[in-house]
Structures are given as structure tokens and as C-alpha cells.
C-alpha positions in Angstrom: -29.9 86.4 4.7 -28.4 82.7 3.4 -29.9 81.6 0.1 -30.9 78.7 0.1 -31.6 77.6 -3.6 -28.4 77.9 -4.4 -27.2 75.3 -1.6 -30.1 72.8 -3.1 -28.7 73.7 -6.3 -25.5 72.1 -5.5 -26.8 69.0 -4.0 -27.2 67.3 -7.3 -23.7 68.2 -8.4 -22.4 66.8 -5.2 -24.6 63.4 -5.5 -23.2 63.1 -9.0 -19.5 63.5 -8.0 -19.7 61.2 -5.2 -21.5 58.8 -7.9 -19.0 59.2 -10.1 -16.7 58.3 -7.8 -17.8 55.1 -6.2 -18.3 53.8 -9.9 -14.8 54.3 -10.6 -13.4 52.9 -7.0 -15.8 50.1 -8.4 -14.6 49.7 -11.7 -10.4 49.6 -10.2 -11.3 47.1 -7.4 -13.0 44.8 -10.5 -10.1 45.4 -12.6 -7.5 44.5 -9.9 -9.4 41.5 -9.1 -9.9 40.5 -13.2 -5.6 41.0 -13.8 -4.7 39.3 -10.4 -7.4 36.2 -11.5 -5.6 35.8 -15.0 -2.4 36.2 -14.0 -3.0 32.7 -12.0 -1.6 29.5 -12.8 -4.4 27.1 -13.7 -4.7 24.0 -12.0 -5.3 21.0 -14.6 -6.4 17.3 -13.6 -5.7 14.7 -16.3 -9.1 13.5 -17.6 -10.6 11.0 -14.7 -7.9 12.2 -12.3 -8.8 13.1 -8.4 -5.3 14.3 -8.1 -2.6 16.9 -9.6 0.2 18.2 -8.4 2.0 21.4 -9.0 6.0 22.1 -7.8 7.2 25.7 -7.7 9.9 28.1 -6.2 9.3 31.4 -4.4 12.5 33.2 -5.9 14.3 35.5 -3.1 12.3 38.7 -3.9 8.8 36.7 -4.2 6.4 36.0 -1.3 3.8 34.3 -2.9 2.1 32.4 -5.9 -1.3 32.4 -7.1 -3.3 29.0 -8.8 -6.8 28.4 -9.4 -9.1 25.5 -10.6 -12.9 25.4 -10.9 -15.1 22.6 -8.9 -18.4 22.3 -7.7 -20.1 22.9 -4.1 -20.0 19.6 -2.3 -17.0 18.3 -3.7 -14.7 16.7 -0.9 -11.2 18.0 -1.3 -7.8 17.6 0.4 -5.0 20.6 -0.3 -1.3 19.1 1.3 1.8 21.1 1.0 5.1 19.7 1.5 8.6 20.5 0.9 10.1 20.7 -2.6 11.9 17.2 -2.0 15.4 15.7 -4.2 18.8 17.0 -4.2 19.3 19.6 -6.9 16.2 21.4 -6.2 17.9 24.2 -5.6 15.8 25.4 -2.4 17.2 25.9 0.8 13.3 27.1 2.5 10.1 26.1 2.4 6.8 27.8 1.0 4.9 26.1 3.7 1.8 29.0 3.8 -1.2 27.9 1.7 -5.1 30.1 1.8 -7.8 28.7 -0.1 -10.2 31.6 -1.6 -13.5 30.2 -2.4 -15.9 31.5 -5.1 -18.0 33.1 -1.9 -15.9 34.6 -0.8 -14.5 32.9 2.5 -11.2 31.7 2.7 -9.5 29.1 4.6 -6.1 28.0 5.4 -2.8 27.2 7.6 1.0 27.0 7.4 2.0 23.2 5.9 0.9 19.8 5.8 -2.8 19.6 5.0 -4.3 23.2 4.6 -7.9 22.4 3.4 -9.9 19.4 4.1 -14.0 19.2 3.6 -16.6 20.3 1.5 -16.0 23.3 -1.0 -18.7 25.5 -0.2 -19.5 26.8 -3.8 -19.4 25.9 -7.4 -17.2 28.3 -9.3 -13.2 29.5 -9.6 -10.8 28.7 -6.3 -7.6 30.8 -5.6 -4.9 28.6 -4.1 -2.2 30.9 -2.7 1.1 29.8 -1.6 3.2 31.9 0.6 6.3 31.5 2.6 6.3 32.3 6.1 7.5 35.6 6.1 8.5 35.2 10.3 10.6 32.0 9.3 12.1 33.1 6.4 15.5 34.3 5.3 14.4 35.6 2.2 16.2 32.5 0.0 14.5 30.3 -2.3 11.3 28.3 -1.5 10.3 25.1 -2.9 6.8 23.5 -2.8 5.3 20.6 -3.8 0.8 20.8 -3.1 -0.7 18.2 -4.0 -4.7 18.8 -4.7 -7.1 16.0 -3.9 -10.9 16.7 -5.5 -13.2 13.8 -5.1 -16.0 13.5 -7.8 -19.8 14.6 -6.3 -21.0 11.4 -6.1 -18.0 9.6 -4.3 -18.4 13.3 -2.1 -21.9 12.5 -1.0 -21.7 10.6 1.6 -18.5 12.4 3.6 -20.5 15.8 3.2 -23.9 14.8 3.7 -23.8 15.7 7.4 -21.6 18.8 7.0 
């Protein structure tokens, strides 16, 4: 015959081990997410600015940048990507991929021009990635230019108010 306290005695240990577990999956997801969040480039407007611009290069072995700025939920914004323009900028592709991650965890996005246009959903950090098409790539280096367009909430109002 089976005894059966010593199965119930082992439940607990399992419960705590699978406990333990999850807390710790838990804790390296957070972590990843913490290091990959400060390893972005902020985004800085000049004070009373709607507009800033970053340039960058994806060098050969790199498929992606990350920025980030903070705004608040019902801000209008535009995100346009365009070429890295002028002779002697050293890029012979484009980084023409750009994803906006919001604060709640949607993202939106496309491949050049303008990316984002609306209402930002939520107050709190944005992720801007910029990628380069991996399918229309030759692996050389890939300029940008994005320029980022964030209207102040009360000029917002009225283009969000029927959103």
C-alpha cells in the first residue's frame, strides 16, 4: 500500500520551488528590462521646443538603436525618419525601421517616413527603436535622421478630443 503522507509532504516543497522559481524568472525579466531602459539614449527638447532631432549610424554589425523621452497621455506627436542626408556622411543604407513602445505597453510602428502620428496613449517613458530593414540590407552602414514632433496638451486638445 502507497503512503500517502509522504506525497502531501512533498507538496509544499514543490510549491516552494516552483515559487522560487517564478520570483527569479521575475526578477531577470525586470532586470533585462531596467539595463536595456538605461542603456537608451535620452531624447532632450530644448526648453519650449515641440521639436528635436537626433542623427545616428547603425555600424555594419548593429541592427538597431534604442531612445526614450517621457510625455504625457494626450499629447499629439509626429515621429518622421529620413535618410542621413549631406555628402560625407559616410552611410551608404538607410535605418528606415522605427517602433514606438508606449508606457502600456503597446507599440506602434512602420518602415520610414512618418512612423507614429496621434495621441500617446499614456503618461510615462517611450522607447523609440530604430532598426534597419534587415530584408533590404547589405549589412553596411545606416544613417538616420528622426525628427520627433510633441505638441504641448493644450495645443493637443482639440486634434485628440475625438480619438
Amino acid at each position: 500500500m502507497l503512503n500517502t503522507n509522504k506525497k502531501i509532504s512533498l507538496l509544499p516543497r514543490y510549491v516552494r520551488t516552483l515559487l522560487l522559481s517564478a520570483a527569479l524568472i521575475s526578477f531577470t525579466i525586470n532586470s533585462s528590462i531596467a539595463v536595456a531602459k538605461s542603456s537608451d539614449t535620452p531624447i532632450h527638447f530644448a526648453k519650449g521646443a515641440l521639436t528635436s532631432t537626433i542623427t545616428g549610424k547603425l555600424k555594419p554589425n548593429e541592427n538597431e538603436h534604442w531612445y526614450r523621452f517621457n510625455a504625457t497621455s494626450w499629447q499629439y506627436a509626429v515621429i518622421n525618419i529620413a535618410p542621413l542626408a549631406g555628402k560625407g556622411s559616410g552611410t551608404s543604407e538607410t535605418a528606415n525601421v522605427g517602433v514606438l513602445h508606449m508606457p502600456n505597453g503597446t507599440q506602434d510602428g512602420t518602415k520610414g517616413g512618418i512612423i507614429y502620428q496621434g495621441c500617446l496613449p499614456a503618461t510615462g517613458d517611450y522607447r523609440l527603436r530604430i532598426a534597419r530593414n534587415l530584408m533590404a540590407t547589405q549589412g553596411k552602414t545606416a544613417g538616420y535622421t528622426v525628427e520627433i514632433m510633441i505638441l504641448p496638451k493644450y495645443a493637443s486638445e482639440s486634434l485628440c478630443e475625438y480619438l
